[in-house]
C-alpha positions in Angstrom: -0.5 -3.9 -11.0 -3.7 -4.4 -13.0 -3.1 -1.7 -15.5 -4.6 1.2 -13.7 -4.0 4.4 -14.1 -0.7 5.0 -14.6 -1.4 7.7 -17.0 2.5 8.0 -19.3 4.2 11.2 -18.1 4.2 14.1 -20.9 7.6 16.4 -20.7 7.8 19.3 -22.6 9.4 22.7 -22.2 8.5 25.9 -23.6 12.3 27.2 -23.2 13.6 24.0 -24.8 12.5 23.3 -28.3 12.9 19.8 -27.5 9.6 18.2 -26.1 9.6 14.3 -25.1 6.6 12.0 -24.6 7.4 8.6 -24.1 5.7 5.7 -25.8 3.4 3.7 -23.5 1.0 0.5 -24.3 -0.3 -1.9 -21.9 0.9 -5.3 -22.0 -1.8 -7.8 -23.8 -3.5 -9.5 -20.6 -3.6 -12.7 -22.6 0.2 -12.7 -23.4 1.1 -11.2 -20.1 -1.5 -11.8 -17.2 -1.2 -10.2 -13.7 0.0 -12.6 -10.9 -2.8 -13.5 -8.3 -2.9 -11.1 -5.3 -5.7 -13.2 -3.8 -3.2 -15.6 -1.5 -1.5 -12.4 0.0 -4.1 -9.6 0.2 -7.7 -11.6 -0.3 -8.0 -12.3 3.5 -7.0 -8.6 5.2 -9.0 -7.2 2.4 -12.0 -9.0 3.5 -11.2 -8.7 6.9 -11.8 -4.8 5.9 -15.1 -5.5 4.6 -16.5 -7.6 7.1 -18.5 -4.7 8.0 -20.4 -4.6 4.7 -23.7 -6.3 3.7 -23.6 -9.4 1.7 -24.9 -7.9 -1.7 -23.0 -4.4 -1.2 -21.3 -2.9 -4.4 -17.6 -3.0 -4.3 -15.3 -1.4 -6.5 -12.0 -3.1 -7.7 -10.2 -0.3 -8.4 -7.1 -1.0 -11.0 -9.0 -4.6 -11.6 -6.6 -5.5 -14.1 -8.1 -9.2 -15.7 -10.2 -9.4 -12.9 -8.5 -12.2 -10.6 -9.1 -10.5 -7.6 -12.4 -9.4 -8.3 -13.2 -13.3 -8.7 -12.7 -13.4 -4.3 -15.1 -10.3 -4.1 -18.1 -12.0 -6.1 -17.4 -14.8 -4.2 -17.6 -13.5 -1.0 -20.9 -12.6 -1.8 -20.2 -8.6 -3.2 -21.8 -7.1 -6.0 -18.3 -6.0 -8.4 -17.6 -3.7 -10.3 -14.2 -2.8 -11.8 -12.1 -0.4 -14.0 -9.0 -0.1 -15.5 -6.6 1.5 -17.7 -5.4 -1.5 -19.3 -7.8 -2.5 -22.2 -7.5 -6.0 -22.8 -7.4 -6.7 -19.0 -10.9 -4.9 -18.7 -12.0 -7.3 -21.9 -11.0 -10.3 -20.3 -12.5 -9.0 -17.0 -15.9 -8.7 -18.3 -15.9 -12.4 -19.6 -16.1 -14.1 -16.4 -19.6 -13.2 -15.3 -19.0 -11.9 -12.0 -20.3 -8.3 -12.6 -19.6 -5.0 -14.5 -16.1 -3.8 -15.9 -15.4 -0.3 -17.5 -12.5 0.8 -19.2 -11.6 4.1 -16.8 -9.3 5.9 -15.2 -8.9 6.1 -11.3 -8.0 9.8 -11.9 -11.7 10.4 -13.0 -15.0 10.0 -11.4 -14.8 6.4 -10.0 -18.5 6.3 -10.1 -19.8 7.6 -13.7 -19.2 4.6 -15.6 -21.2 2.6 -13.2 -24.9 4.4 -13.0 -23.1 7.6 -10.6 -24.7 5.7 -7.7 -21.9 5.5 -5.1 -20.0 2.3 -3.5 -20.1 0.9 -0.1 -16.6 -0.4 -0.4 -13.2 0.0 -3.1 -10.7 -2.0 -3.2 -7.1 -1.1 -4.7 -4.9 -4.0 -4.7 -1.1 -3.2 -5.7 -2.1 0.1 -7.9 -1.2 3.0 -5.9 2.3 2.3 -5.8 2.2 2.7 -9.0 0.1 5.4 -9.7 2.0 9.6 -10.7 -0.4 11.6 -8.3 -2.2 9.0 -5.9 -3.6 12.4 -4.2 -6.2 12.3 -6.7 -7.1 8.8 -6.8 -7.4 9.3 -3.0 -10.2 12.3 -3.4 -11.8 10.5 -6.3 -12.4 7.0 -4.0 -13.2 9.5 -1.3 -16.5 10.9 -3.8 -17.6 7.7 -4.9 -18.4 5.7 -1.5 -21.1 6.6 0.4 -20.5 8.1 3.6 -19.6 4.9 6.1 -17.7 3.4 3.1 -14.9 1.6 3.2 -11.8 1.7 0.9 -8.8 -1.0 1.3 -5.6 -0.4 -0.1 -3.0 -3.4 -0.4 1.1 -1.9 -1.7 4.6 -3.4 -0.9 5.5 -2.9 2.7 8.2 -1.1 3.4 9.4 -0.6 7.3 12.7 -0.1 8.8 13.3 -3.3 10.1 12.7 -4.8 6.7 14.9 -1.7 5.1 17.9 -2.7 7.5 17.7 -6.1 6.6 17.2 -5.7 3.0 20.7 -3.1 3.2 22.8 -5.2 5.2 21.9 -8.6 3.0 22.6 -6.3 0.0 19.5 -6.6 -1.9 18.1 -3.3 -1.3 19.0 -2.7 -5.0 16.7 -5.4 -6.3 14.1 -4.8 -3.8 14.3 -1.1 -5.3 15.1 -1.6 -8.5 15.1 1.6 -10.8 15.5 -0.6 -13.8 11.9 -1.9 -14.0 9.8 -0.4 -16.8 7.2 1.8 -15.6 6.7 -0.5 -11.9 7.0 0.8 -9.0 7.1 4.2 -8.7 5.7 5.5 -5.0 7.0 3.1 -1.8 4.6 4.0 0.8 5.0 3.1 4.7 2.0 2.7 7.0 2.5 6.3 8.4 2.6 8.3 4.7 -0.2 6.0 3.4 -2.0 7.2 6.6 -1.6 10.7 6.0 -2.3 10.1 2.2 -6.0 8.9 3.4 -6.1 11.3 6.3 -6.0 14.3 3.8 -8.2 13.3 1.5 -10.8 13.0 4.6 -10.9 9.1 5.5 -11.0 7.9 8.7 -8.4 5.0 9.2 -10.1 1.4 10.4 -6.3 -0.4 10.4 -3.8 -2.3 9.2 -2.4 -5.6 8.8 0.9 -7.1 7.5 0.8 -9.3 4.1 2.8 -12.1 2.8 3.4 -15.9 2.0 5.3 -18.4 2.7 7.3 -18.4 5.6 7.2 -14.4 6.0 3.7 -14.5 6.7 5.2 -15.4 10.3 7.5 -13.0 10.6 6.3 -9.5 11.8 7.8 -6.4 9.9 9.5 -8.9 7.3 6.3 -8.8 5.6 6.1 -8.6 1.9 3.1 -6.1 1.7 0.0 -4.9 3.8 -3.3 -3.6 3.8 -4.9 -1.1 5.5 -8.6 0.0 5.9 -9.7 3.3 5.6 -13.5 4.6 6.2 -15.2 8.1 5.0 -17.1 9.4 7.7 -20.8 8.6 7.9 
C-alpha cells in the first residue's frame, strides 16, 4: 500500500471514561519505499484502460512514491495522484510525470486537481487496506466522468487457493493478524463485485495476477484486477 487513506481508527466511549486513539505516522518513503506493483498489476491494469485515449487523465489513487504512476505516464496517460502518506506524495512529485496532492480517498478525489473529472482511476493494493472502502467506492464513482473506468488491483483470495493455503498450513502467515496496520479487508472477486455494483459501476472484468511461476497457475494467483465502468 502507497499510504492511502487509511485514516487511524479513534475509540472512545462515553460510558467508559477511558478513551484510546492510537498513535499513527506513515513510514518515511525514503527510509521505507513501497515494493513495485508494476510486474504484477501494470499489464491487467492497462489492459483496463485500453479503452481510453492516449492523453486521458488518470488518477493513481493511493499513489504512494509514485512507482506505478511511472507505467501510466508512460503509456501515454496524463497522472495525477494522491495520498495519505506525505513523504511518498513529496517524492512522487519529483519525477516529472504529472500532478501529486497530498489527499485523502475518503474526500473529493477530484478537488485537488482543478474539480474537472477523470477518464480513468487506478487503485493498486489500497483498498485492502482501507476502514470503509464504501466511501472510497462512491468518491471514485463522482470523480470519473460518466464512461470512466476505475481498476482496482488487491490480494486474491479464492477457495482453491484458501484450501491450499490450510492444508500446507500457511493460512496463518498468508493472514497474518500480527502485521501493523496491513491488511485489513480480504476481498474475493464476488464481494469486490458487489462493493462496485453498489456504488453504481458497471463491471468490465477481471483477470488473475502474479509472478513467477503462479502467473501460470489459475486460481493460485497472488492477486487480481478487475475493471469496473460508471455508466455513460
Amino acid at each position: 500500500m502507497g499510504g492511502a487513506a487509511a485514516i487511524p481508527a479513534r475509540i472512545s466511549s462515553r460510558s467508559n471514561p477511558i478513551s484510546t486513539s492510537p498513535d499513527y505516522a506513515y513510514a518515511d518513503y525514503g527510509a521505507a519505499p513501497d515494493p513495485s506493483h508494476r510486474p504484477m498489476f501494470l499489464d491487467a491494469v492497462l489492459g483496463f484502460l485500453a479503452g481510453l485515449p492516449s492523453g486521458a487523465r488518470v488518477l493513481d489513487a493511493g499513489c504512494g512514491g509514485g512507482d506505478f504512476s511511472i507505467g501510466l505516464g508512460e503509456a501515454g496517460f496524463a497522472v495525477c495522484g494522491c495520498d495519505l502518506n506525505a513523504s511518498g506524495v513529496q517524492h512522487a512529485g519529483t519525477l516529472g510525470i504529472g500532478e501529486f496532492r497530498l489527499h485523502s480517498l475518503y474526500e473529493d478525489l477530484a478537488a485537488p486537481f482543478g474539480g474537472e473529472p477523470f477518464d480513468g482511476i487506478v487503485c493498486v493494493e489500497v483498498i485492502e487496506h482501507l476502514y470503509s472502502p464504501q466511501t472510497f467506492a462512491r468518491r471514485a464513482y463522482a470523480a470519473l466522468r460518466p464512461g470512466g473506468v476505475l481498476v482496482i488491483t488487491t490480494p486474491y483470495w479464492g477457495w482453491l487457493k484458501n484450501v491450499v493455503l490450510a492444508l500446507t498450513g500457511r493460512m496463518d502467515r498468508s493472514l497474518t493478524a500480527l502485521w501493523e496496520g496491513g491488511h485489513i479487508k480480504h476481498f474475493s472477486r464476488a464481494t469486490l463485485t458487489a462493493l462496485m455494483a453498489e456504488a453504481g459501476f458497471e463491471t468490465l472484468g477481471f483477470r488473475g495476477c502474479s509472478e513467477g511461476w503462479r502467473r501460470h497457475v489459475p486460481y493460485l494467483w497472488s492477486g487480481m484486477a478487475m475493471g469496473f465502468r460508471r455508466p455513460a
